[in-house]
TITOR-608972 format. One record per atom (N, C-alpha, C): residue number from 1; atom name; z, x, y. Coordinates in nm, 3 decimals, always signed. Example, Ala and Ser with C-alpha at 12.3 -4.5 7.8 and 13.67 -1.06 7.14 Angstrom:
2
  pos  site        w        u        v
    1     N   +0.780   +1.319   -0.569
    1    CA   +0.780   +1.230   -0.450
    1     C   +0.780   +1.320   -0.330
    2     N   +0.708   +1.285   -0.225
    2    CA   +0.714   +1.367   -0.106
    2     C   +0.787   +1.290   +0.003
//
This chain:
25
  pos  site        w        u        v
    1     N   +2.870   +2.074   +0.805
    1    CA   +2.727   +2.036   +0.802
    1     C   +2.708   +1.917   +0.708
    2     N   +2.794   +1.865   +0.649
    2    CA   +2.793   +1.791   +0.535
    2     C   +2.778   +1.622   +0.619
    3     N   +2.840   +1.594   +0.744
    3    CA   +2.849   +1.508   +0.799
    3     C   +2.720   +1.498   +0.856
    4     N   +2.654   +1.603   +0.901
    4    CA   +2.483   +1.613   +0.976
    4     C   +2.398   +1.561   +0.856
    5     N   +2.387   +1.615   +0.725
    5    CA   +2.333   +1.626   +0.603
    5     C   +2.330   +1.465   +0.610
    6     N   +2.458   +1.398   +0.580
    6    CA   +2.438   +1.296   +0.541
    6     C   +2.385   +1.158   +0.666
    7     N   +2.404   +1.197   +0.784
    7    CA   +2.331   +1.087   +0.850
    7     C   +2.206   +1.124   +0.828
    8     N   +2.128   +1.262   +0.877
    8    CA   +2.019   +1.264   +0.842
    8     C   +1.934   +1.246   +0.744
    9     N   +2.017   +1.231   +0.592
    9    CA   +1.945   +1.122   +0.467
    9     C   +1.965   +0.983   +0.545
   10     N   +2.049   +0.958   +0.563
   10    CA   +2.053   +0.792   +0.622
   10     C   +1.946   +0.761   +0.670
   11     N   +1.932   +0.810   +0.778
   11    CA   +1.789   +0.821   +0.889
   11     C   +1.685   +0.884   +0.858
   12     N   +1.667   +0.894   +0.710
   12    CA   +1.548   +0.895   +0.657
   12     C   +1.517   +0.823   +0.588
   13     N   +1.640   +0.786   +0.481
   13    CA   +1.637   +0.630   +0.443
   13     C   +1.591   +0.556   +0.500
   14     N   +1.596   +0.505   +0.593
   14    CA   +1.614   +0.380   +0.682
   14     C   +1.467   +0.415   +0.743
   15     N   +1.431   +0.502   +0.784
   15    CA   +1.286   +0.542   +0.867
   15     C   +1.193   +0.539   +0.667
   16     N   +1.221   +0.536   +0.562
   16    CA   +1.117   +0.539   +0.443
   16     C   +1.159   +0.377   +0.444
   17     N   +1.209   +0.283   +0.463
   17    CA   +1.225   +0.188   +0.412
   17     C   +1.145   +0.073   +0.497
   18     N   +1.166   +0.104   +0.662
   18    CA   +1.105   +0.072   +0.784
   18     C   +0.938   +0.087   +0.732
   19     N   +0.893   +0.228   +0.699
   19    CA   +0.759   +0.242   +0.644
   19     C   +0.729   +0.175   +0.602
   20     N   +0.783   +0.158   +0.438
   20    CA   +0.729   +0.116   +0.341
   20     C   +0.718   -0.055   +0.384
   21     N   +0.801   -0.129   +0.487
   21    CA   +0.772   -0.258   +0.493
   21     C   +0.674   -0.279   +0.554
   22     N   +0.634   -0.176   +0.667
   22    CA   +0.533   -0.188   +0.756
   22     C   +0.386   -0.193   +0.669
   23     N   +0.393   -0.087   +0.543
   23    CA   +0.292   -0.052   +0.512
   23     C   +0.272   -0.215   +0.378
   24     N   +0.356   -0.252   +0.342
   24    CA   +0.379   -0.363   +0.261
   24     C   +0.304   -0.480   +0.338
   25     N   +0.336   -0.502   +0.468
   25    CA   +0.290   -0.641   +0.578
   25     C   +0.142   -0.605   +0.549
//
């Protein structure tokens, strides 16, 4: 589960970072 765990931080990373630029523009 450790391999699931860690894409799914990735891909939340990446989906908070996507946000935060959107919400930044």
């Amino acid at each position: 589960m450790t391999a699931i765990e860690s894409l799914i931080a990735v891909k939340a990373q990446v989906l908070a970072a996507t946000i935060h630029r959107l919400l930044r523009r």
